[in-house]
C-alpha positions as CSV (number, residue, x, y, z in Angstrom):
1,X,13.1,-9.5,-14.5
2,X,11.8,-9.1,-18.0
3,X,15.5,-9.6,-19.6
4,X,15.0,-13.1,-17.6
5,X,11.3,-13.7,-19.1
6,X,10.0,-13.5,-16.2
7,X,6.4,-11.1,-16.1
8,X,6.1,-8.6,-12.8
9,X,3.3,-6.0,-12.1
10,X,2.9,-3.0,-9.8
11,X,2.3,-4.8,-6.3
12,X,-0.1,-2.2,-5.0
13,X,-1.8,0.8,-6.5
14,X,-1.8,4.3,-4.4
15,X,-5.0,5.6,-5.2
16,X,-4.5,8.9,-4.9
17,X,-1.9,8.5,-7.5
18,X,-5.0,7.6,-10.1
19,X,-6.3,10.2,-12.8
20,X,-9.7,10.1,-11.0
21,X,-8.9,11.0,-7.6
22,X,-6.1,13.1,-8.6
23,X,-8.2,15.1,-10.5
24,X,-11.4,15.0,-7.9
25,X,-9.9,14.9,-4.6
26,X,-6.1,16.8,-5.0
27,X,-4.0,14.8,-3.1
28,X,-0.8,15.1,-2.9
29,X,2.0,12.9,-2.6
30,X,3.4,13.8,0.3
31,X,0.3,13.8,2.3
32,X,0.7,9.9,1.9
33,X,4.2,9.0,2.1
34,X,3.9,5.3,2.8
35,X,1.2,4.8,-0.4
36,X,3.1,6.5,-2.8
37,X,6.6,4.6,-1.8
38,X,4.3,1.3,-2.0
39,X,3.3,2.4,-5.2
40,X,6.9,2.9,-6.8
41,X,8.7,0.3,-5.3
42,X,6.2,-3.0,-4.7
43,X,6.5,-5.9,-7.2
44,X,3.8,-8.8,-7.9
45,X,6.1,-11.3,-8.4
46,X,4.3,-14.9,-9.9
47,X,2.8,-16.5,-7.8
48,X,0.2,-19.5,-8.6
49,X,-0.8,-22.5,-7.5
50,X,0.9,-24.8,-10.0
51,X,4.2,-23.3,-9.2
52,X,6.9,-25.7,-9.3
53,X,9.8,-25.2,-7.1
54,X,12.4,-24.7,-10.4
55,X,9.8,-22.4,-11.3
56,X,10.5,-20.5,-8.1
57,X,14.1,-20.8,-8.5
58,X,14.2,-19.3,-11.4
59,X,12.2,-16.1,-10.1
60,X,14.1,-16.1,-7.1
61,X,17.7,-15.8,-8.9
62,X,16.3,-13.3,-11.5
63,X,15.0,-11.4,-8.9
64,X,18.6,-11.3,-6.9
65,X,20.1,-10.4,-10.4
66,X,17.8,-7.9,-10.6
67,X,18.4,-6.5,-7.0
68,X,22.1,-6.7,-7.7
69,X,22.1,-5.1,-11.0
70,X,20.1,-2.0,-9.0
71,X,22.8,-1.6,-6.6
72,X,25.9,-1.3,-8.5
């Protein structure tokens, strides 16, 4: 996405995967399975109001490149 211009963030945070609660509560991945995929593998994509729709073209094909160029 970036090799497109394109910005992306994480698209969810697992808390326990944090300095703070790692440190003050000890959790560990495996105890939340589902957070800590969600946390590796969600993707903010952008998403805003004055989003035109070649605007969202253009995210949607650099996404599928992106998706393709993951699976080979």
């Amino acid at each position: 996405m970036r090799a497109s211009g394109i910005e992306t963030t994480l698209g969810t945070y697992g808390m326990h995967l944090q300095p703070y609660f790692r440190e003050r509560f000890g959790i560990a991945d495996e105890a939340l399975p589902n957070a800590t995929r969600a946390h590796f593998s969600a993707l903010t994509l952008p998403l805003y109001l004055g989003l035109t729709s070649a605007e969202l073209d253009r995210v949607i094909g650099a996404l599928e490149q992106a998706i393709r160029a993951q699976r080979s």
